[in-house]
C-alpha positions in Angstrom: 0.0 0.0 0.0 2.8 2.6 1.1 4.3 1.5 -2.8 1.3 2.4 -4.4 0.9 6.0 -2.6 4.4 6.4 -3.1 3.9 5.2 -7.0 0.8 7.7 -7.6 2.8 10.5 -5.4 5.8 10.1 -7.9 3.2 10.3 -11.2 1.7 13.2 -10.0 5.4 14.9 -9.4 6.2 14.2 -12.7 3.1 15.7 -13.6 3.8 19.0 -12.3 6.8 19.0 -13.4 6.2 18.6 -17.1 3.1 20.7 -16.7 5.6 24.0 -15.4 7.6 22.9 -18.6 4.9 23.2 -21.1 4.7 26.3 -21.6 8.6 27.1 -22.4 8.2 23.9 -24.8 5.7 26.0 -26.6 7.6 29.0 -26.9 10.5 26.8 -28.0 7.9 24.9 -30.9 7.2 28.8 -31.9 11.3 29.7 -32.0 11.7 26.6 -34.3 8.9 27.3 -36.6 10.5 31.6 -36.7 13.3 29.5 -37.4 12.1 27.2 -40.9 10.2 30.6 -41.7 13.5 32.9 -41.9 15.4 29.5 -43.6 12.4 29.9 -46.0 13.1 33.1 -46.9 16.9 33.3 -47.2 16.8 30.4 -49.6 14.4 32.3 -51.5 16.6 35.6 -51.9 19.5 33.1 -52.8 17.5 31.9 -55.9 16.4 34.9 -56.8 20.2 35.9 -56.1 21.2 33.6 -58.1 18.4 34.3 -60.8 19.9 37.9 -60.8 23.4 37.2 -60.6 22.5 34.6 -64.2 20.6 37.7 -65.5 17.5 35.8 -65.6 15.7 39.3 -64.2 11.7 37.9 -64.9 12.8 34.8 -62.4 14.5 36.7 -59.7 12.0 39.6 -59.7 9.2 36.6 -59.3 11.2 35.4 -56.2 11.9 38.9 -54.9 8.4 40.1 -54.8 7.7 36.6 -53.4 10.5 37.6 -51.0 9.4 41.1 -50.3 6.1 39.7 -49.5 7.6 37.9 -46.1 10.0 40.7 -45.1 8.6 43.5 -46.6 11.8 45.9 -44.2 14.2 44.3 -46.3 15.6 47.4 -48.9 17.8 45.0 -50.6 14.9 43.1 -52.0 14.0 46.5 -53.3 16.9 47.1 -54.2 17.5 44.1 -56.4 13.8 45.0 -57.7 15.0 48.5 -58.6 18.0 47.1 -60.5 15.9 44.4 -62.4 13.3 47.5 -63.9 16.4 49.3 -64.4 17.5 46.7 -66.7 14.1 46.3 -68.5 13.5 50.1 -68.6 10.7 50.3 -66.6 11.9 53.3 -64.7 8.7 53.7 -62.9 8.9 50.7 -61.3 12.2 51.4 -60.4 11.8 54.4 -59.2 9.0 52.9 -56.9 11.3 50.5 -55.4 14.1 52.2 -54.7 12.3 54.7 -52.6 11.1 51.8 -50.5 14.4 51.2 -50.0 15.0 54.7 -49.2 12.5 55.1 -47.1 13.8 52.0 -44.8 17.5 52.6 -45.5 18.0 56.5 -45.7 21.7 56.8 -44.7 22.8 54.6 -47.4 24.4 56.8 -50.7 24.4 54.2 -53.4 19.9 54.0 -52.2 20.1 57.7 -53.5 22.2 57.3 -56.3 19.8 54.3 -57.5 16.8 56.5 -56.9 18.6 59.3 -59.0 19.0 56.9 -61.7 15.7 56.0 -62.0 14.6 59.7 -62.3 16.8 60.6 -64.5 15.5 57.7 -66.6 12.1 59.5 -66.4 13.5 63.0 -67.0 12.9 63.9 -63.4 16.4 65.9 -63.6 15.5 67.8 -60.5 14.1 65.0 -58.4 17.5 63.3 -59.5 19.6 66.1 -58.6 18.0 66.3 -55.2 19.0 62.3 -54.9 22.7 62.6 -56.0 23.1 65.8 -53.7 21.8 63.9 -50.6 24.3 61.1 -51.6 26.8 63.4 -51.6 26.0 64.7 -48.4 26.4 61.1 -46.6 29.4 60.5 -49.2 31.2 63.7 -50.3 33.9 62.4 -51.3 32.5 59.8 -53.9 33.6 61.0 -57.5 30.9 58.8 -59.4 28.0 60.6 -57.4 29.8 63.9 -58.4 29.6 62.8 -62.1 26.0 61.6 -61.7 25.1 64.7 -60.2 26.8 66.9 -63.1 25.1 64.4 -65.7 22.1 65.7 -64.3 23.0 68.9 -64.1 23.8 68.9 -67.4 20.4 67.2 -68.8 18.2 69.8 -67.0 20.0 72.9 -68.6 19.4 70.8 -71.8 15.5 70.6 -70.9 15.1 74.2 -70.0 16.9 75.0 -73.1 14.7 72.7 -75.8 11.6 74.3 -73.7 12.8 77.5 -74.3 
């Protein structure tokens, strides 16, 4: 008899004990799944890094936008978006993702200089100018923004000139 209370004593113990446990076991089960999620998403910015880097741009902007959908803070999926449209000439979808990834990242330069780009590829030369000169400003001593800002200089006395 003293075995059995001592049996059912012991179960019960164990009991408690697992029952305090459950809870960090569950935050633990959450941590993991985070966990597969974020491996989920890095191996989908490798393909569509890898899509880019082959220049197969209608694959790896697929798998960015698939990419941008899960971490939608992350400005070099825009970025790499930007570039793609770039490529294809489609400055105003450019244009739109490199302010997203000025907008998340704006003490980077070369986000500027991409959004400058892009405007200049839509004849926004003073939008443009206002990107190079804020590059400038967090990298003065960069000699390509210099030349991209003169570029654009260059284009809108061109403009006012044929509008004259």
């Amino acid at each position: 008899m003293v075995w059995n209370l001592l049996v059912v004593l012991a179960v019960v113990i164990i009991l408690i004990i697992f029952a305090r446990k459950l809870p960090q076991a569950r935050k633990l089960a959450q941590t993991k799944e985070a966990s597969s999620e974020e491996i989920n998403l890095y191996g989908l910015i490798a393909q569509a890094d890898d899509a880019f880097d082959t220049q197969e741009f209608n694959k790896a902007e697929s798998l960015y936008v698939k990419a941008a959908a899960q971490d939608p803070d992350n400005p070099k999926i825009y970025s790499r978006l930007g570039v793609i449209y770039l490529e294809q000439k489609n400055y105003y979808d450019a244009k739109d993702a490199f302010l997203q990834a000025v907008k998340i990242e704006p003490d980077l330069a070369s986000r500027h200089v991409n959004l400058g780009i892009a405007l200049m590829g839509l004849k926004d030369y003073f939008k443009a100018i206002q990107e190079f000169k804020s590059a400038l400003k967090l990298d003065p001593k960069n000699k390509k923004y210099q030349h991209f800002l003169e570029k654009a200089e260059k284009s809108q006395a061109k403009e006012k000139k044929r509008i004259t």
